[in-house]
C-alpha positions as protocol buffer text, in pm:
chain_id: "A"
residue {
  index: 1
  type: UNK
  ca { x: 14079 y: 7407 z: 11853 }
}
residue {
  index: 2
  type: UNK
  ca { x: 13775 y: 7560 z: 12012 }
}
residue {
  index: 3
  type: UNK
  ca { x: 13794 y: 7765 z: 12325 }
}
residue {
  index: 4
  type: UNK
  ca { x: 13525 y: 7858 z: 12539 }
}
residue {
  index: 5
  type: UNK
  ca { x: 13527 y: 8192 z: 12475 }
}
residue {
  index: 6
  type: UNK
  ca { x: 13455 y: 8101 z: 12047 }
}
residue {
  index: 7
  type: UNK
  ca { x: 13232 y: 7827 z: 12160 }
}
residue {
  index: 8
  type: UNK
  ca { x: 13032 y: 8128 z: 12324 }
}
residue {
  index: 9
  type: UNK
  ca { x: 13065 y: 8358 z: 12046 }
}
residue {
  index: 10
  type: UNK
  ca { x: 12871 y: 8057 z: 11838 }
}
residue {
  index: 11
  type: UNK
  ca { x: 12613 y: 8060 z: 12045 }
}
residue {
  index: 12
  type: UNK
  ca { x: 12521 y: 8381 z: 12047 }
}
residue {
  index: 13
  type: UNK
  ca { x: 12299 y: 8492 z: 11704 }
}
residue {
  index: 14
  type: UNK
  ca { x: 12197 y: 8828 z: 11528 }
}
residue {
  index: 15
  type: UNK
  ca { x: 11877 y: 8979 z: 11516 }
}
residue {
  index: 16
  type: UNK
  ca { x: 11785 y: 9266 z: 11268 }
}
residue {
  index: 17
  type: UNK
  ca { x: 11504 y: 9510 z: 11527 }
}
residue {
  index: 18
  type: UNK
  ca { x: 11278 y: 9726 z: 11396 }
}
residue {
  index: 19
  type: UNK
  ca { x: 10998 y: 9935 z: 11539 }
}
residue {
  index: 20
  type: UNK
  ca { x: 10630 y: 9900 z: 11485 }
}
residue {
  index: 21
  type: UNK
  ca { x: 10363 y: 10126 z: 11691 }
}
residue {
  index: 22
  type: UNK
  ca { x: 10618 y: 10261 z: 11987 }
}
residue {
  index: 23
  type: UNK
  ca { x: 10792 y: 9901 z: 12024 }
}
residue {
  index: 24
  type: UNK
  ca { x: 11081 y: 9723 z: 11957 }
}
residue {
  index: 25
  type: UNK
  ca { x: 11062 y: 9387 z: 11811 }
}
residue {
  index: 26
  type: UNK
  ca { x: 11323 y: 9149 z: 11633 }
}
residue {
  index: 27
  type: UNK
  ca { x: 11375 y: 8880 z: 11399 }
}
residue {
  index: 28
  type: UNK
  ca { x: 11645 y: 8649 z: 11331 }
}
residue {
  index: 29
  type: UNK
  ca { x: 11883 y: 8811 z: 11101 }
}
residue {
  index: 30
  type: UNK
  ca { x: 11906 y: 8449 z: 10888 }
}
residue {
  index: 31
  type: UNK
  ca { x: 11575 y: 8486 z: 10794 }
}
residue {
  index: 32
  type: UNK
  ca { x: 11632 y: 8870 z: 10653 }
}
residue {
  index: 33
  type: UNK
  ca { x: 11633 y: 8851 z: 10270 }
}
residue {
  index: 34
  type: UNK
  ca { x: 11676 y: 9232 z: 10273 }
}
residue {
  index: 35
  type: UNK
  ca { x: 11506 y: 9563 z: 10378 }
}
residue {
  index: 36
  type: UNK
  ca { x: 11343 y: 9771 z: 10109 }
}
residue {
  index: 37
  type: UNK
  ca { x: 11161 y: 10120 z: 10132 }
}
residue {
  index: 38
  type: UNK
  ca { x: 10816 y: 10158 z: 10106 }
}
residue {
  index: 39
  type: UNK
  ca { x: 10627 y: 10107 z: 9775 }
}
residue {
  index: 40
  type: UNK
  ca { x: 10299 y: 10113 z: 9620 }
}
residue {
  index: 41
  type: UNK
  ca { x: 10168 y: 9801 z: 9749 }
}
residue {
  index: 42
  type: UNK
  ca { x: 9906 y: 9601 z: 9489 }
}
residue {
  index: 43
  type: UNK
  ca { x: 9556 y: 9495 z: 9696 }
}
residue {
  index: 44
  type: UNK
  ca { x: 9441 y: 9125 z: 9647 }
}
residue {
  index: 45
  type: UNK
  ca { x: 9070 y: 9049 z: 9747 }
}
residue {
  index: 46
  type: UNK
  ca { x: 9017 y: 8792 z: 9964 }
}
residue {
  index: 47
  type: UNK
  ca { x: 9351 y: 8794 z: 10160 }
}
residue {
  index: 48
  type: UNK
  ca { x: 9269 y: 8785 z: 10551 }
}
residue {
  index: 49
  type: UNK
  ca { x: 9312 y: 9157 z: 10702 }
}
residue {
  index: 50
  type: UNK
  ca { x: 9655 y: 9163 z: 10790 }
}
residue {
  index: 51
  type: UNK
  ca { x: 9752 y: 9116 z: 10419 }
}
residue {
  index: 52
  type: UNK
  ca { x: 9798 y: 9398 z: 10264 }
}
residue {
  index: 53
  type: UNK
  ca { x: 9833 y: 9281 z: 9948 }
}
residue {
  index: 54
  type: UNK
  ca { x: 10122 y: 9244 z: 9711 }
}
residue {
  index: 55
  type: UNK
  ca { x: 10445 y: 9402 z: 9594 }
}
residue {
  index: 56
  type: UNK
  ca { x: 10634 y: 9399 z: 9276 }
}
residue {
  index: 57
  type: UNK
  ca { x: 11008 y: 9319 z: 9360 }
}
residue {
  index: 58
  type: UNK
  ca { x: 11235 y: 9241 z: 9078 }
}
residue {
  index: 59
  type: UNK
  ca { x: 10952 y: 9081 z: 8864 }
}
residue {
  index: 60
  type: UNK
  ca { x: 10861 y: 8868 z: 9183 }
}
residue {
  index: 61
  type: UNK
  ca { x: 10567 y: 8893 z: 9409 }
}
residue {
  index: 62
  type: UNK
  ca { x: 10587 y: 8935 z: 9743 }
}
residue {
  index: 63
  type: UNK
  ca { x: 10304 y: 8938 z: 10016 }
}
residue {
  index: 64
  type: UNK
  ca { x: 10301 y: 9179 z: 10214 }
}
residue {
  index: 65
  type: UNK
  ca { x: 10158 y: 9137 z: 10634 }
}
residue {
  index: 66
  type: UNK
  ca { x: 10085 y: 9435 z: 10820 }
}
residue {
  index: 67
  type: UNK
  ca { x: 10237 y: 9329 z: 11191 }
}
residue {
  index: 68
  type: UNK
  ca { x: 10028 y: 9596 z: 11404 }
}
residue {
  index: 69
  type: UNK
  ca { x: 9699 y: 9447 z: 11217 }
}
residue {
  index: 70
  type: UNK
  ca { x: 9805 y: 9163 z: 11278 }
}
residue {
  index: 71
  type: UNK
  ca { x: 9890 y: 9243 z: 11698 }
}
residue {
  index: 72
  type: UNK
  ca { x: 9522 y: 9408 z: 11680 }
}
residue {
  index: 73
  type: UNK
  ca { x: 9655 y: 9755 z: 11663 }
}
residue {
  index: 74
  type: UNK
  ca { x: 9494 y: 10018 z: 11395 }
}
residue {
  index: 75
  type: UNK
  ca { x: 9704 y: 10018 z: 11074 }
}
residue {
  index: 76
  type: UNK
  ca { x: 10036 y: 10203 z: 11080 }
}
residue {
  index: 77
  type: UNK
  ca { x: 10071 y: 10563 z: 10903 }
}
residue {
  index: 78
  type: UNK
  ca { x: 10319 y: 10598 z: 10615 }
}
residue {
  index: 79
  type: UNK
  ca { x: 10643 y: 10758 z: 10673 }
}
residue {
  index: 80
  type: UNK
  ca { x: 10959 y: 10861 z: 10540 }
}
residue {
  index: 81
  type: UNK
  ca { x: 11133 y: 10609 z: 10754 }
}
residue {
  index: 82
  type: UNK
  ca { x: 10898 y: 10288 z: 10670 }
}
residue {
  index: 83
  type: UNK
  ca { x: 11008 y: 10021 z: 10537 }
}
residue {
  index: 84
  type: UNK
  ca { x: 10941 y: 9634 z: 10434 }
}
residue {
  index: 85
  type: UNK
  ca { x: 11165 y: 9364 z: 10613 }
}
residue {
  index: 86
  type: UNK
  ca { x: 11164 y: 9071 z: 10347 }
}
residue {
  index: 87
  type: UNK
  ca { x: 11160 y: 8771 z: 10565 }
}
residue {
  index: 88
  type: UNK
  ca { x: 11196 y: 8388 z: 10457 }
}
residue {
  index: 89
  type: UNK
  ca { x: 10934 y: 8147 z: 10568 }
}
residue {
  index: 90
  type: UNK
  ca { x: 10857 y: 7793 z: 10498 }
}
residue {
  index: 91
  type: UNK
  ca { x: 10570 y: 7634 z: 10320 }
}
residue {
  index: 92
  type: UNK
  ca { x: 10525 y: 7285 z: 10230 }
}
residue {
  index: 93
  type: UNK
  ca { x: 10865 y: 7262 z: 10210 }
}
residue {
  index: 94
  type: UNK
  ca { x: 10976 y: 7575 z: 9983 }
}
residue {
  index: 95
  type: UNK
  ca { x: 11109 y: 7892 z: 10115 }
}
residue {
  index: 96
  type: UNK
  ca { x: 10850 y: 8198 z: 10059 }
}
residue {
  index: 97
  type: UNK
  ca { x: 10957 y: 8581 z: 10077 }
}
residue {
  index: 98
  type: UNK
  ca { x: 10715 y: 8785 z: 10292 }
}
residue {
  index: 99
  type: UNK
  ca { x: 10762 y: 9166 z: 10352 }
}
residue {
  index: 100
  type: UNK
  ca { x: 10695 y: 9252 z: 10666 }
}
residue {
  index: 101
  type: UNK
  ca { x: 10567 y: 9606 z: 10712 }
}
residue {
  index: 102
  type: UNK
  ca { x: 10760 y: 9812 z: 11017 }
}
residue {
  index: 103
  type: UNK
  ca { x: 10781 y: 10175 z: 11112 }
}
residue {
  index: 104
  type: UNK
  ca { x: 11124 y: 10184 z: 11070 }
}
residue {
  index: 105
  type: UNK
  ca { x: 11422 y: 9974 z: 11134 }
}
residue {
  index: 106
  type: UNK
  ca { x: 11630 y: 10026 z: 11402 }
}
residue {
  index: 107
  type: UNK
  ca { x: 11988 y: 9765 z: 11435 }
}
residue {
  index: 108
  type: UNK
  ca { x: 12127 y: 9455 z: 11395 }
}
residue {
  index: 109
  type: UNK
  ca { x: 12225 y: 9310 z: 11801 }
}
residue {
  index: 110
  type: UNK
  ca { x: 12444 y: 9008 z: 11882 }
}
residue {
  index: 111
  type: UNK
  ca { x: 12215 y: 8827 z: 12173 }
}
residue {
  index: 112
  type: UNK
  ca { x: 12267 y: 8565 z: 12347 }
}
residue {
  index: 113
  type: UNK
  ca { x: 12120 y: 8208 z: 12530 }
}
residue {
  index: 114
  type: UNK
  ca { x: 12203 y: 8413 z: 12842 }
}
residue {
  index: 115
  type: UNK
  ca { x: 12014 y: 8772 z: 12689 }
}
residue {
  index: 116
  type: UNK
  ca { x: 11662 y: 8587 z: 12576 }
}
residue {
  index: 117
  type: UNK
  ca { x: 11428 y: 8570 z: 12852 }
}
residue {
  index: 118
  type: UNK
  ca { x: 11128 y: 8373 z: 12912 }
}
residue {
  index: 119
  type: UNK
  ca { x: 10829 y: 8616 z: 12783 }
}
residue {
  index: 120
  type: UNK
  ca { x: 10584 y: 8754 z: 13075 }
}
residue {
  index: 121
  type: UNK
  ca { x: 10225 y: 8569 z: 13071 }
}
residue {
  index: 122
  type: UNK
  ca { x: 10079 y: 8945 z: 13037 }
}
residue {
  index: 123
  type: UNK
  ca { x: 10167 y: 9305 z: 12938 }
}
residue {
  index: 124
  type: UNK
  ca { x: 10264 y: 9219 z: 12599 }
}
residue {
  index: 125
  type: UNK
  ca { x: 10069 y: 9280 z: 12265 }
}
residue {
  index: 126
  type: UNK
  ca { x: 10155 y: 9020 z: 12123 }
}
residue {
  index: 127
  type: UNK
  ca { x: 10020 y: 8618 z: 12177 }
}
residue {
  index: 128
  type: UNK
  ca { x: 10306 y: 8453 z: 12327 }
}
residue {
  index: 129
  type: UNK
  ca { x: 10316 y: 8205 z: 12095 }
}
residue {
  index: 130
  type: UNK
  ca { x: 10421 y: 8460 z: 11840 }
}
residue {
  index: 131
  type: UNK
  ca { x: 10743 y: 8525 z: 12050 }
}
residue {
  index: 132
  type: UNK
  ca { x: 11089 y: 8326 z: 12084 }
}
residue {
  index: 133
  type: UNK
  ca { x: 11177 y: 8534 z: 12394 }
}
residue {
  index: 134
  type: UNK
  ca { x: 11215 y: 8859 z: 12511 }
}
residue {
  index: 135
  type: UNK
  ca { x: 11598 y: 8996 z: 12402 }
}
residue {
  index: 136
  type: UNK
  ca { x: 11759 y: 9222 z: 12692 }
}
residue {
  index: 137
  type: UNK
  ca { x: 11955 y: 9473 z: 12484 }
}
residue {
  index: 138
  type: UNK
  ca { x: 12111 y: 9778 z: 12768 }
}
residue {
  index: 139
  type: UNK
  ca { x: 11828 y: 9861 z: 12929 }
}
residue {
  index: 140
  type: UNK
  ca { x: 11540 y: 9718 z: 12759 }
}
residue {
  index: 141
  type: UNK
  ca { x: 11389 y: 9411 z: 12620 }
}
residue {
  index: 142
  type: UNK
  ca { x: 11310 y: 9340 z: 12261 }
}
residue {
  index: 143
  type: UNK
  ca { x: 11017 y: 9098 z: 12144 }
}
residue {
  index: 144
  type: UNK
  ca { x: 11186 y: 8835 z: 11942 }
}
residue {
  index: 145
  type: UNK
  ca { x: 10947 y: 8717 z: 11710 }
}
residue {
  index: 146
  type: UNK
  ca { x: 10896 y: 8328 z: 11599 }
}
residue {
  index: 147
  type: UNK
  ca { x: 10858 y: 8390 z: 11186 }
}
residue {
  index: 148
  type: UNK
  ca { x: 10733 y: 8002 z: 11152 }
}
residue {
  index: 149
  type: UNK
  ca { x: 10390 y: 8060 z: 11403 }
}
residue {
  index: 150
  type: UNK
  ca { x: 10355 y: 8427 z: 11330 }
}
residue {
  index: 151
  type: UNK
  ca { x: 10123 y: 8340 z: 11037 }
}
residue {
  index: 152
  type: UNK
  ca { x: 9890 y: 8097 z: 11081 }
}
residue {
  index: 153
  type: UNK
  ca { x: 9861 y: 7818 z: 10788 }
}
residue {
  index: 154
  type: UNK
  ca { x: 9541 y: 7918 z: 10620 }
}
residue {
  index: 155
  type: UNK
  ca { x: 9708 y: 8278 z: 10600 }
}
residue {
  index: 156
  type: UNK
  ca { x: 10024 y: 8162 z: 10436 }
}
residue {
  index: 157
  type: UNK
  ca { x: 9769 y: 7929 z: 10186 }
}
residue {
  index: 158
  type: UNK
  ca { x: 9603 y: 8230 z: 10089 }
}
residue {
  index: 159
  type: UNK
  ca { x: 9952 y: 8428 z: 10031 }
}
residue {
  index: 160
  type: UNK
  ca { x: 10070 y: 8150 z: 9785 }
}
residue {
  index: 161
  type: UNK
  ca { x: 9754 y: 8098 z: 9601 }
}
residue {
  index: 162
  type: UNK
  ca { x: 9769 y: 8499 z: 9554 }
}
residue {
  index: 163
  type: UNK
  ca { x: 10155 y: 8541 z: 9461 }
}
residue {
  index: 164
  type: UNK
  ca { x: 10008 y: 8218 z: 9209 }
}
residue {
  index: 165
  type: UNK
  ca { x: 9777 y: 8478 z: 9057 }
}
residue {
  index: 166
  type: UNK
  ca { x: 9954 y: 8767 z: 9058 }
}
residue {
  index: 167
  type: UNK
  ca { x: 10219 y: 8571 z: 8896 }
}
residue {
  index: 168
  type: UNK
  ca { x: 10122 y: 8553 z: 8538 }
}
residue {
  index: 169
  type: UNK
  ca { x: 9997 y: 8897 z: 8538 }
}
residue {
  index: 170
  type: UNK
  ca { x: 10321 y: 9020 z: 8625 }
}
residue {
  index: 171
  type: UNK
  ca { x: 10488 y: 8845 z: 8355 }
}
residue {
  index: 172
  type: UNK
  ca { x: 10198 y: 8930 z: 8094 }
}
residue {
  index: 173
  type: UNK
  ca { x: 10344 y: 9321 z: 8193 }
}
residue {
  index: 174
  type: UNK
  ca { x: 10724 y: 9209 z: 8185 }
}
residue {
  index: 175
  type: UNK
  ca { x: 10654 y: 9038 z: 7784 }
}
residue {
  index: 176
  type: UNK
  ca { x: 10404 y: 9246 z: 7615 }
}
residue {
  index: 177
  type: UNK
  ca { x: 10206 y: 8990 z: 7289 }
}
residue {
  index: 178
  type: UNK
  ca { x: 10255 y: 9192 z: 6977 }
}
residue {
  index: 179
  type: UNK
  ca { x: 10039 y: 9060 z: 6741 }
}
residue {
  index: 180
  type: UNK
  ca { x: 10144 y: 9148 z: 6382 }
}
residue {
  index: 181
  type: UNK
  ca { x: 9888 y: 9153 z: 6142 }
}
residue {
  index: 182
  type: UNK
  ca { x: 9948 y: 9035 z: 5812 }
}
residue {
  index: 183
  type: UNK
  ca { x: 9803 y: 9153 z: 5454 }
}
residue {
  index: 184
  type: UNK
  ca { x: 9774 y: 8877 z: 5166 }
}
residue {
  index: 185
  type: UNK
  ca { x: 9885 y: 8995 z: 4842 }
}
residue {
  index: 186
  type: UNK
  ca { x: 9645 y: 9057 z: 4547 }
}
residue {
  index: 187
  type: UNK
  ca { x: 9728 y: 8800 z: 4346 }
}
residue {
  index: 188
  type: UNK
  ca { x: 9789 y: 8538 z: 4619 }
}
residue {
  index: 189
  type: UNK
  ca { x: 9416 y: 8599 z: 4758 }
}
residue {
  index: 190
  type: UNK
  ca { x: 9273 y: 8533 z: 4403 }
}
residue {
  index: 191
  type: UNK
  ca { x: 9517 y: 8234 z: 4320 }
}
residue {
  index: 192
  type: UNK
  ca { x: 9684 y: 8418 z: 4057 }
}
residue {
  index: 193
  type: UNK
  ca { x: 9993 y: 8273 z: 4194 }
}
């Protein structure tokens, strides 16, 4: 039998935060895959500028977005603490890992109906249509971001067609061809035999 005060606790969700350029922002923590450290990160011509290119994880490849290109901020410098946030998105129907590329990551907070606010028309860096809501955490407000509009489609085409070629190449490096050359023997090459 539910009370009110579990029927509360189910509406309230998680959100994993993280900090890019002096801000707080958060995502859904359903949609975290995991949070890896930062690694050599594979460029892929073509892919719009927020793209970074690709990483190698586990013999998968995973796009990787640079959020403060993508706000129209100057790229992010490489630190000790950053990090990618693999995120799940959907495309045509099939869930796609995307690392998301953050300064650091900061905790996971319990939020909720009552905590999200309605985001301001101005003062933010990001479009509002990239946000669910503004979370009030203590004394400050968190940018929840909406995963599903924070790429636009032609930006998530171009991630799958390059994870597509990246893909083969990868396993090309995972299963190396040995060719083994073969010698005839004398008297089969002059059909002695």
């Amino acid at each position: 039998m539910l009370n009110s005060n579990s029927i509360d606790k189910a509406a309230r969700s998680n959100y994993l935060s993280f900090m890019l350029a002096g801000e707080e922002y958060g995502v859904g923590i359903l949609r975290v895959r995991e949070i890896i450290e930062h690694r050599p990160i594979t460029r892929v011509p073509g892919m719009p500028a927020a793209v970074q290119g690709v990483i190698n994880l586990r013999g998968s490849v995973v796009p990787v977005v640079d959020l403060a290109v993508k706000f129209g901020l100057p790229p992010r410098p490489i630190t000790r603490w950053t990090c990618f946030v693999i995120v799940e998105v959907t495309l045509d129907g099939q869930q796609t890992a995307i690392g998301l590329l953050t300064d650091a990551v900061s905790e996971v907070l319990e939020l909720g109906p009552e905590d999200i606010e309605v985001p301001p028309a101005f003062g933010t860096r990001v479009r509002l249509d990239f946000l669910l809501g503004m979370g009030r955490h203590d004394d400050k407000f968190i940018m929840l971001l909406d995963l599903d509009r924070l790429l636009s489609v032609s930006e998530l085409l171009s991630l799958m067609s390059a994870t597509a070629e990246e893909a083969p190449a990868a396993e090309a490096d995972v299963v190396p061809a040995v060719e083994v050359a073969t010698e005839s023997a004398p008297d089969e090459a002059a059909g002695n035999g």
